[in-house]
N, C-alpha and C positions, 0 to 999 in steps of 0.2 A: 610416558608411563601412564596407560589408562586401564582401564577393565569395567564395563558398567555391569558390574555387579556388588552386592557388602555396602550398600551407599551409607553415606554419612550426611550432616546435617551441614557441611558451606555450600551458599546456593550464589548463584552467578549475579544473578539480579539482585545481591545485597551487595556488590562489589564494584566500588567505581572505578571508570576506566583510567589506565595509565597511557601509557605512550610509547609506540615504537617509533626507532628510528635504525636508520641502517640499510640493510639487505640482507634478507633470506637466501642461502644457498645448501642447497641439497644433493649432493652427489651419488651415483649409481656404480659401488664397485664390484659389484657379482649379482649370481642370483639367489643367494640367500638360503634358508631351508626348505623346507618340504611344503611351506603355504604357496612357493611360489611369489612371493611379493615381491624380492629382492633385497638384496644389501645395503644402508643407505648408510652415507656419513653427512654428519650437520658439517660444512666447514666454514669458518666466518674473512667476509670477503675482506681483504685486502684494504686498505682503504676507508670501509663502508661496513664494519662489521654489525651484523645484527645486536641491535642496543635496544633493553624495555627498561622505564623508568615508571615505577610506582606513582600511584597517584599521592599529591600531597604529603609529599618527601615521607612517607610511608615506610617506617622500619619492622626489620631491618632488610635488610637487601634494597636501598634505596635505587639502585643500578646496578641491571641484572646485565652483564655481555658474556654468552654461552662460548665456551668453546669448543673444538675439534671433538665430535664424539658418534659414536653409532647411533641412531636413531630408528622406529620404526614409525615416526609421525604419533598419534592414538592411538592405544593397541585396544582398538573396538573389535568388536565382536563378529564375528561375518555376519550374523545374522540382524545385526541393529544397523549394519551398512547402506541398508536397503531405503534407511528413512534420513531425511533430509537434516543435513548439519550434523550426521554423523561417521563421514567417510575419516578414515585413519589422518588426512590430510586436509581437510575442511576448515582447521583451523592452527593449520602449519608453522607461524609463529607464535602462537602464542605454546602449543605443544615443546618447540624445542627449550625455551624457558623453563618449562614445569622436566622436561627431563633433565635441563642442568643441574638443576636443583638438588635431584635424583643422582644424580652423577657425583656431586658433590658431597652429599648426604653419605655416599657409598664411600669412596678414599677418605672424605674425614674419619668416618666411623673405622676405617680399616688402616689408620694412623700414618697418611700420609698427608704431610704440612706444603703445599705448595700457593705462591703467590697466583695461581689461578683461579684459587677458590675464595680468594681475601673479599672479605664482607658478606660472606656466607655460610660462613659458622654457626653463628645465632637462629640462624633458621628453622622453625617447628613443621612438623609435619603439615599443621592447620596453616601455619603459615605460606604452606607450596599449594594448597589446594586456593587460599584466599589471593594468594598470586596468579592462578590459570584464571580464576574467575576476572580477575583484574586485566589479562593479558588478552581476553575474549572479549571487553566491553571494547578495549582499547581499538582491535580489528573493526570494531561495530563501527565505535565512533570517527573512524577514521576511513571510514568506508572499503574497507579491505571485503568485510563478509557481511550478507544478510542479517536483522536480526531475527533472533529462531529462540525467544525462550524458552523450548523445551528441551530444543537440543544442549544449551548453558547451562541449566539445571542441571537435565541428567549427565553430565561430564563434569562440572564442579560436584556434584554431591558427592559423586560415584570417586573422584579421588579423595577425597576425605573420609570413605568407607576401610572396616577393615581390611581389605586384601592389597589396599594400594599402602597403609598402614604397615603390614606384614613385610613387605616391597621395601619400605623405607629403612625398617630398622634391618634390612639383609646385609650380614656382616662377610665379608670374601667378598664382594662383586666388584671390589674396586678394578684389579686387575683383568677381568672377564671386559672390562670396559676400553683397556685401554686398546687404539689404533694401534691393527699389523703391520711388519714391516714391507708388505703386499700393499697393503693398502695405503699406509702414508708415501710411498712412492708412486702411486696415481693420481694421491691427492696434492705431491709435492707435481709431478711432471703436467697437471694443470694450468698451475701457473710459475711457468719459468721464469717468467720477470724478477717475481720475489726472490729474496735473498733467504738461504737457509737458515739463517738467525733472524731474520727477521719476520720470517714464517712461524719459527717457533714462539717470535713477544706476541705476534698476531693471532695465530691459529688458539695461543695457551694451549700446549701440548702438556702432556706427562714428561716428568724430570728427564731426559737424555734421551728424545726419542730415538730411535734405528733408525737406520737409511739405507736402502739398497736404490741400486741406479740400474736404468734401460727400461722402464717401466711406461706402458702407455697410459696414458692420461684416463683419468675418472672420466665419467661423464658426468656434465652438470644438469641435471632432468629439472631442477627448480631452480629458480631467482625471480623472487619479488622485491621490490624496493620502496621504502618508504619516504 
């Protein structure tokens, strides 16, 4: 969840870095709407799920592990794409982080209690913008990405602006969030190995997700590993 516009006052370079650990994986289940980008689901792998730990046991959210959810990477701007350190994907993990957040923010608010979201209650708005800032030094430092102070800047300010603001307090999107039963069954026929229950402690799905069977397998378009 990005927009660089409405910016706000958290800036990246005031925010030290935390730590991934894990693997990024990004799956392609359609093509999406009318940009053309396509569909993408975060799904966390198996094993090796994508894991950010705050710098210096930093509350609250001191361990952030995202789960199963639609993603569009940054939602930058077409026309800010052009300049370096600001492609929707540029900064991939640290992104799905600030949308779990997002994700999070939206079912609490829309009164569902699930052990998915445990230790993410407490979390302020300022506190998801000073977590992206945190999650981009982290890339820096660990030599995932370039450092690009302007590009860190203008994407920490820009979610601590009002329209990311506006985003957060949106009440109803819990459900608009949750995985189809289309698509959890590409995202299940990926990896068969897994066990249906144990896809659901790993993945952190939504309470009783659907299942439909014969489904061909997602594509995996990303996997990085930390």
């Amino acid at each position: 969840m990005l927009a660089l516009a409405g910016c706000g006052s958290i800036y990246y370079r005031d925010q030290p870095p935390g730590r991934f650990s894990g693997s990024l994986v990004v799956m392609w289940v359609g093509e999406g709407g009318p940009s053309g980008d396509g569909k993408f689901v975060f799904v966390p792998r198996p094993g090796a799920p994508l894991t950010f730990t705050r710098p210096n046991g930093n509350q609250p959210a001191t361990v952030i592990k995202p789960g199963i959810m639609y993603t569009d990477g940054g939602s930058v701007p077409r026309g800010a794409q052009i300049f370096k350190g600001l492609s929707p994907w540029g900064y991939a993990p640290a992104y799905m982080i600030h949308d779990w957040l997002f994700e999070a923010r939206h079912c609490l608010l829309d009164g569902e209690r699930n052990p998915r979201f445990d230790g993410l209650e407490d979390v302020t708005f300022e506190d998801s913008a000073k977590i992206l800032g945190e999650a981009i030094q982290a890339l820096i430092v660990q030599n995932k990405v370039d450092r690009n102070d302007l590009a860190g800047n203008a994407i920490t300010s820009a979610v601590s602006g009002a329209i990311a603001k506006k985003v957060w307090n949106e009440q109803g999107a819990c459900a608009r969030g949750h995985i189809s039963e289309e698509h959890r069954a590409e995202i299940d026929a990926a990896f068969p190995e897994v066990a249906p229950e144990e896809k659901d402690r790993v993945f952190r799905t939504p309470p009783a997700p659907p299942r439909i069977a014969g489904a061909r397998p997602g594509r995996i378009i990303s996997a990085i590993d930390f």
